[in-house]
Structures are given as C-alpha cells and as structure tokens.
C-alpha positions in Angstrom: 9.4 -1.8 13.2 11.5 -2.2 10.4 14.8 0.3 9.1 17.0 0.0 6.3 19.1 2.8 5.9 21.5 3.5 3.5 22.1 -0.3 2.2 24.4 -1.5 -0.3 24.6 -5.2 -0.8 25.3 -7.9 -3.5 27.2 -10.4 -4.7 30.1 -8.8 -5.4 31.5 -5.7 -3.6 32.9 -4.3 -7.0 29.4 -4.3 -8.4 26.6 -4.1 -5.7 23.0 -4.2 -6.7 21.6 -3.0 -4.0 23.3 1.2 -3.5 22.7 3.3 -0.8 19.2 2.6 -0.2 16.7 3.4 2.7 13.2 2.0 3.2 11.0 1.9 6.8 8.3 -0.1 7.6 6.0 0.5 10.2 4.3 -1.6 13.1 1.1 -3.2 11.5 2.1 -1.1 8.3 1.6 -2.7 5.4 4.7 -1.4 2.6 4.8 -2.4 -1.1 8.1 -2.1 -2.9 7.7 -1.7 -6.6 9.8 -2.2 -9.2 11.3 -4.0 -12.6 13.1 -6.8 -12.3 16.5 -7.2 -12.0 16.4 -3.8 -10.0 17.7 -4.8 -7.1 14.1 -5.1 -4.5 14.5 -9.0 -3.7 18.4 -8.7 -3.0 16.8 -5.6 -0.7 14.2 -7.8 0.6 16.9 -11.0 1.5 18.5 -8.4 3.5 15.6 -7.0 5.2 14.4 -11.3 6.1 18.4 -11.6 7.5 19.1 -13.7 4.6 21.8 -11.8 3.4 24.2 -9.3 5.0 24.9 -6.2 3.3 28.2 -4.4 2.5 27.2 -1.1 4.0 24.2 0.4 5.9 22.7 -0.4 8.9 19.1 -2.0 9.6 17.3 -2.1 12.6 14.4 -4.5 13.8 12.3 -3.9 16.6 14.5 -1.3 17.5 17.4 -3.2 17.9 20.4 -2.9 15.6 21.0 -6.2 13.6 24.4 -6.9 13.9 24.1 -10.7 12.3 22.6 -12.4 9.8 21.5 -15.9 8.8 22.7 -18.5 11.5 24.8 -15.4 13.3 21.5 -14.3 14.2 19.8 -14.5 17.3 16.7 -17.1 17.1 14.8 -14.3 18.1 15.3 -12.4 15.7 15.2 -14.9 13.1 11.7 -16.3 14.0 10.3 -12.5 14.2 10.7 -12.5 10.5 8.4 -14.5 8.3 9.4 -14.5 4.4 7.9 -16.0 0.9 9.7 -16.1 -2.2 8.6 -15.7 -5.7 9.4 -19.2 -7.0 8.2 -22.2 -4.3 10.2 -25.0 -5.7 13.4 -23.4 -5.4 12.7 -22.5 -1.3 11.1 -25.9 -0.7 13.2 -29.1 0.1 12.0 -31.8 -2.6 11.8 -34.2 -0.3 9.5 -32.9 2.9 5.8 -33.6 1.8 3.9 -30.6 3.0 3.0 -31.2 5.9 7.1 -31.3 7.2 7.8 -28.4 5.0 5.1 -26.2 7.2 6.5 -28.0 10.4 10.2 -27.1 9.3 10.7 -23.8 11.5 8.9 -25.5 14.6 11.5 -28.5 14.6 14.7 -26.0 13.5 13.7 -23.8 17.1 12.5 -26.9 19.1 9.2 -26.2 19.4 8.3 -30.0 18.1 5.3 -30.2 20.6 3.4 -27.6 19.0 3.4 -29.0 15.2 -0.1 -31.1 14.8 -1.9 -28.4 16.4 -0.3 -24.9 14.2 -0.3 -27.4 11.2 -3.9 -28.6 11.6 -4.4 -24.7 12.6 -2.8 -23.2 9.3 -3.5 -25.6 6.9 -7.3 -24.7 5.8 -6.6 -21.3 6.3 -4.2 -21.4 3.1 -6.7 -23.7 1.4 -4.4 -27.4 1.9 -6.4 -30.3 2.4 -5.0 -33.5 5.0 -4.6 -35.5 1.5 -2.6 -32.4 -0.1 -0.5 -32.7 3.0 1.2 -36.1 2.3 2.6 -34.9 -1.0 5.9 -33.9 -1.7 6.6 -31.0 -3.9 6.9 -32.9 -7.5 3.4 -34.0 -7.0 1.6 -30.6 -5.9 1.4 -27.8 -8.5 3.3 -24.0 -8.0 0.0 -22.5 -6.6 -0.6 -25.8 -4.2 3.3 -25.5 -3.2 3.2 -21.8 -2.8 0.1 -22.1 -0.5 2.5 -24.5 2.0 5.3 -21.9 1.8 3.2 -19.3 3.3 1.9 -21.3 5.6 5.9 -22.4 6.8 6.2 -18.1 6.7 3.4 -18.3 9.5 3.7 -21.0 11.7 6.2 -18.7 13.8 3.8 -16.2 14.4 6.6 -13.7 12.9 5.9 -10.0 13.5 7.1 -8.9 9.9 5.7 -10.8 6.6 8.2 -10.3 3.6 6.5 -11.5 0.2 8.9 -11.2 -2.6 6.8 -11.7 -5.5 4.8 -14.3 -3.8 2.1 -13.9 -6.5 4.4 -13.6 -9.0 3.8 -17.3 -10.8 0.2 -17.7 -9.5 -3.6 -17.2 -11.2 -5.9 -14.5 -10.1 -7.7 -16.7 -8.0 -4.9 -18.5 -5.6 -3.4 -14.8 -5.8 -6.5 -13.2 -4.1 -6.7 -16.1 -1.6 -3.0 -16.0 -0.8 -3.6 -12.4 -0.1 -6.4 -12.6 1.5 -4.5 -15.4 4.2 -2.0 -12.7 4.7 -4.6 -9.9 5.3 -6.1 -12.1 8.2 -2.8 -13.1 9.7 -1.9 -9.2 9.5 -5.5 -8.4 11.5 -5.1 -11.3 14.0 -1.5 -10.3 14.8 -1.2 -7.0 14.3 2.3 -8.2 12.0 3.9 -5.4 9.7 4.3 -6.2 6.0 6.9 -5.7 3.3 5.1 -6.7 -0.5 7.7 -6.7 -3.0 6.5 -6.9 -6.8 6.2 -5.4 -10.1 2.2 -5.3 -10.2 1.4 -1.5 -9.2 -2.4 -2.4 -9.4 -2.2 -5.3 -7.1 0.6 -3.4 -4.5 -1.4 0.0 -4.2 -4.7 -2.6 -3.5 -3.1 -4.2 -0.8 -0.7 -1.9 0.6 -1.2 1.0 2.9 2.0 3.1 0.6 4.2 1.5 -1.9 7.2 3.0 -2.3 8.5 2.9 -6.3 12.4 1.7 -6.9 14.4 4.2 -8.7 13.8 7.8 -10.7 10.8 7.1 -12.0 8.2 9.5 -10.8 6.0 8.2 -8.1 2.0 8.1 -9.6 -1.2 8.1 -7.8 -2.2 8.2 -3.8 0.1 6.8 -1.4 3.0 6.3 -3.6 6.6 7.4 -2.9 9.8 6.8 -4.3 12.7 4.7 -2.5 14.8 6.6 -1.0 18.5 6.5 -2.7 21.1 8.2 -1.6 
C-alpha cells in the first residue's frame, strides 16, 4: 500500500530531519509510528500524505512510484490520501464555518454535487450537530474543530488515513470517539492507516504494529523499530 524507503527530507538540505528512513504500510494495516517530539515522525508523515517532497528516497503508493508532490500530483493520488494534523486551528481556514471546511476537498476536485449528502453522511458520525455546522473555527472548541477535520480527511473516501498526533490536544473522551470514527471508516473501507504519536499505550491499542523512531529498543508485542539506514 504504502513505501517509504530510504527518506531524507527537511527544511534545509544541510540539516535534514528526516535521514535515511524506511517505513511500509500495509492494505487495511493499521501502523503506528512512535516517537518524541521533534524526532522527525510528522516531517515523515507530510511526506508520506504528499505534502512535502523529500531530498532523497523514493516512496511508492498503490504501487505506483510518486514522482510529485503537493499540486504536482496527480488528483488521484492526492484524494487517495486522507490526513489529520495535531493542531486543528492551524489546518483549518478561519473563515469556512464547518460545514465548508468538511466540503473543502469535494469543491477543490469538482465533485460539488455530492456535498449535502457526504456532509449530512459524516457529520454525526464525528459527533457534529447541524447548529455546530454554521460555526466558524473561533467559535467551536479544539476537540469540536478537530472532529470537522477528520471529517474533511474522509469525505474523499481516501484509501490511507494519516493522523499525526490527531489526539494529541484532545480529552479521553473525544480521543476515544475520534478513534473510534476512524476504526469504522477503516472496517467500512477497508483503508490502511498510518497513527503517528508519542502515546505508546494508546498506539499499541489501536494499531495492528507500531514501529518505535530511533535506537531505543523496541518493548512489548508488535513493536518494531523504524528502520534507519
């Protein structure tokens, strides 16, 4: 499904922070990538949702070779790829209320026919009520905000989910729903998954591996270390 092999990437090609790393995903596997912050997993992650192209490596989707990233992407690719990030507010545009922030992706690919009915589909699956809907983002809280973001991730259908430390600002409770959303979606669909966090208890829980960043040794069933090198 997914293949990273042998990625360096960053912001600057004198300092990457992403070295010679490889990391496999499965069809309808369900991968979690642990480690610290500042490590380098959600520059990893950008590159694996064709958000940012790396300096060296290769990755391949689907068994195709990606050869382009962000708008030098074909829309096919691009919509097979579903992705959440840790901090709503910063991926949402302040002023869409909710219900154009889930629509966004439909409109971008032309697919304006099909909004009321995914939006009316997805909406009390992620727990969003019509009223919630009509907000914008100032007037919503992270957890309210974060459940229309996922949403957004779905409303493709995408055939990979990429949650960068989705959970990462939320309370038990919206955490375990959020989950819970993705976890239906995943048996629905049949869509792989690529969890990346710092919370081992919550990654080996919901992931079938998780694969641990750097040296550290790898601890308890289905755990692994990222390959480097």
């Amino acid at each position: 499904m997914l293949e990273l092999t042998r990625i360096t990437a960053g912001y600057d090609r004198r300092a990457p922070v992403v070295r010679d790393v490889s990391l496999s995903v499965g069809h309808g596997e369900a991968v979690g990538l642990l480690g610290p912050s500042g490590c380098g997993k959600s520059t990893l992650a950008k590159v694996a949702a064709l958000l940012h192209r790396p300096d060296a490596g290769t990755m391949t989707l689907d068994g195709t070779v990606i050869r382009g990233w962000r708008h030098r992407a074909p829309q096919e690719q691009r919509t097979a790829v579903g992705v959440v990030f840790q901090q709503p507010r910063l991926s949402a545009d302040p002023r869409l209320s909710l219900r154009e922030l889930i629509a966004q992706p439909l409109r971008a690919t032309g697919r304006r026919r099909e909004v009321p009915a995914r939006v009316a589909e997805l909406t009390p699956l992620v727990g969003l009520s019509d009223e919630l809907l009509e907000r914008r983002p100032h007037a919503v809280s992270d957890g309210q905000l974060q459940r229309a973001c996922l949403a957004r991730a779905l409303v493709l259908r995408p055939n990979l989910l990429i949650c960068d430390e989705m959970t990462a600002m939320l309370d038990a409770s919206t955490t375990a729903a959020l989950v819970a959303v993705v976890e239906s979606y995943r048996a629905e669909s049949g869509a792989a998954l690529l969890a990346v966090g710092h919370d081992r208890v919550l990654l080996e829980r919901w992931c079938d591996r998780t694969v641990r960043w750097g040296e550290e040794e790898a601890q308890g069933a289905g755990s692994e270390r990222v390959a480097v090198g």
